[in-house]
N, C-alpha and C positions, 0 to 999 in steps of 0.2 A: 495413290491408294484407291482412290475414286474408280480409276481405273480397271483393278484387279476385281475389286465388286463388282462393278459391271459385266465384267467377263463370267467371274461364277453365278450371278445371277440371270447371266441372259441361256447359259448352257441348263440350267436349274428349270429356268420358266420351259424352255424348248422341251428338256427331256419330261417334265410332269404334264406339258398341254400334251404332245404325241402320246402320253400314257394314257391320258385322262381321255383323249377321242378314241382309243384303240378301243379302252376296255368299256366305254359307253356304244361302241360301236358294235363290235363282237364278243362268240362267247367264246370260253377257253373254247382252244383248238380250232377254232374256227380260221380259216384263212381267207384272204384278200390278196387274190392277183393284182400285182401291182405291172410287173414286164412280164407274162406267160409267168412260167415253173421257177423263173431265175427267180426274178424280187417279186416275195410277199409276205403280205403282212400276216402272222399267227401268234394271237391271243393266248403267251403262257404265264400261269401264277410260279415262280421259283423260288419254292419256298428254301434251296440248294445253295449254295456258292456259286463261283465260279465255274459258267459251263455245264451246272446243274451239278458240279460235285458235292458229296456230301461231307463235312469236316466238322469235324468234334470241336469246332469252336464256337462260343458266343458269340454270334455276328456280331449284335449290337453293340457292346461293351469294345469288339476291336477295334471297327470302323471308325467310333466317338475317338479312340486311342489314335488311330492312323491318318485323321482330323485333325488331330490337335497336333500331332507332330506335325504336320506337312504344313500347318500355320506357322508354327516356330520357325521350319524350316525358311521360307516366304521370307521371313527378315534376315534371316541370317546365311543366305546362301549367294551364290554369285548371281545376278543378273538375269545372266541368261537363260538360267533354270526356272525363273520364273513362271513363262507359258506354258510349259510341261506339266508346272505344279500346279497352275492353275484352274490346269484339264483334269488332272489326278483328281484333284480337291471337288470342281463341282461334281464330278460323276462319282462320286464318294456320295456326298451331299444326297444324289438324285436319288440314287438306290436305297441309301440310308431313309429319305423318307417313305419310300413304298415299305420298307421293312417292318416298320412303327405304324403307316397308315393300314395295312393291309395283310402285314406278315408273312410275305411274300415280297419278290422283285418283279413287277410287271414287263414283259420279251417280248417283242413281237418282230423286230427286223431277220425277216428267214429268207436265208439266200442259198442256191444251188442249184444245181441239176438233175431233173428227176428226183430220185431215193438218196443221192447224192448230198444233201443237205450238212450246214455249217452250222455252229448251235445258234440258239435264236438271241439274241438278243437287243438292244435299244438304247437309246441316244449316250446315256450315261456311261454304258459300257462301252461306244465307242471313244466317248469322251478321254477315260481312264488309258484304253489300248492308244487312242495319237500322243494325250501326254506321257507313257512310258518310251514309246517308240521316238517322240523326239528327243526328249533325258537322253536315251541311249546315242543317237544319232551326235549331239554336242558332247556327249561323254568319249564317244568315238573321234570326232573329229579336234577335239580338246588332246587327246591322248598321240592323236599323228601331229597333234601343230608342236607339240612337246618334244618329240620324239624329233622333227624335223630341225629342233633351235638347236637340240640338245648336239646331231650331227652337226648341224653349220657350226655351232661353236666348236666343235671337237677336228672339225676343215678347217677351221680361218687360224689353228695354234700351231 
């Protein structure tokens, strides 16, 4: 259990201290080369979703919702979905507090080529994008180790 805290809160401290230098650092819009044009830092308030879309839902009210299932879930699910959930969970967390402290999601990780640009955003939102991408990855490889018993048994009869 110790454990699982540890993890949302060391992603929690990472994504609000990177927030907290960014936005004491620069102003909106303002950028910091970090590698030339590829990686830099830009100062945005999103007050948006996802990617800066805009959706007729109450952030706050779902987030608290998609919170608290993915704790329930944490006990009651297998294992191995663990560290996915536990990336989902603190980059929930991270966001959720910018939304309440600030009313906004504070972005600044901007990456691209020239005009070529990926939307902006910071620790939390990566956090969220590795744990869906590995969920998927054990969900994928869960579904060929199945697939694979399910031929051997249907070879060995």
């Amino acid at each position: 259990m110790w454990r699982k805290i540890t993890i949302v809160l060391a992603i929690i401290v990472a994504d609000q201290l990177t927030k907290f230098l960014i936005a004491k650092n620069l102003v909106e819009y303002q950028s910091l080369h970090i590698i030339g044009n590829f990686l830099q830092f830009t100062l945005l308030y999103n007050k948006n979703g996802v990617f800066g879309l805009n959706f007729s839902i109450p952030y706050i009210p779902f987030v608290i919702i998609a919170i608290v299932l993915i704790i329930f879930m944490l006990k009651k699910i297998d294992i191995k979905y663990n560290l996915p959930l536990l990336l989902i969970l603190s980059g929930a967390f991270g966001n959720l507090i910018d939304r309440i402290r600030v009313k906004a999601v504070i972005d600044f990780i901007d990456f691209g080529i020239g005009n070529a640009r990926f939307y902006v955003f910071n620790v939390a939102d990566s956090s969220i994008t590795i744990g869906i991408v590995l969920w998927l990855l054990i969900s994928f490889k869960e579904n060929l180790d199945s697939k694979k018993a399910i031929k051997n048994s249907a070879a060995t009869k």
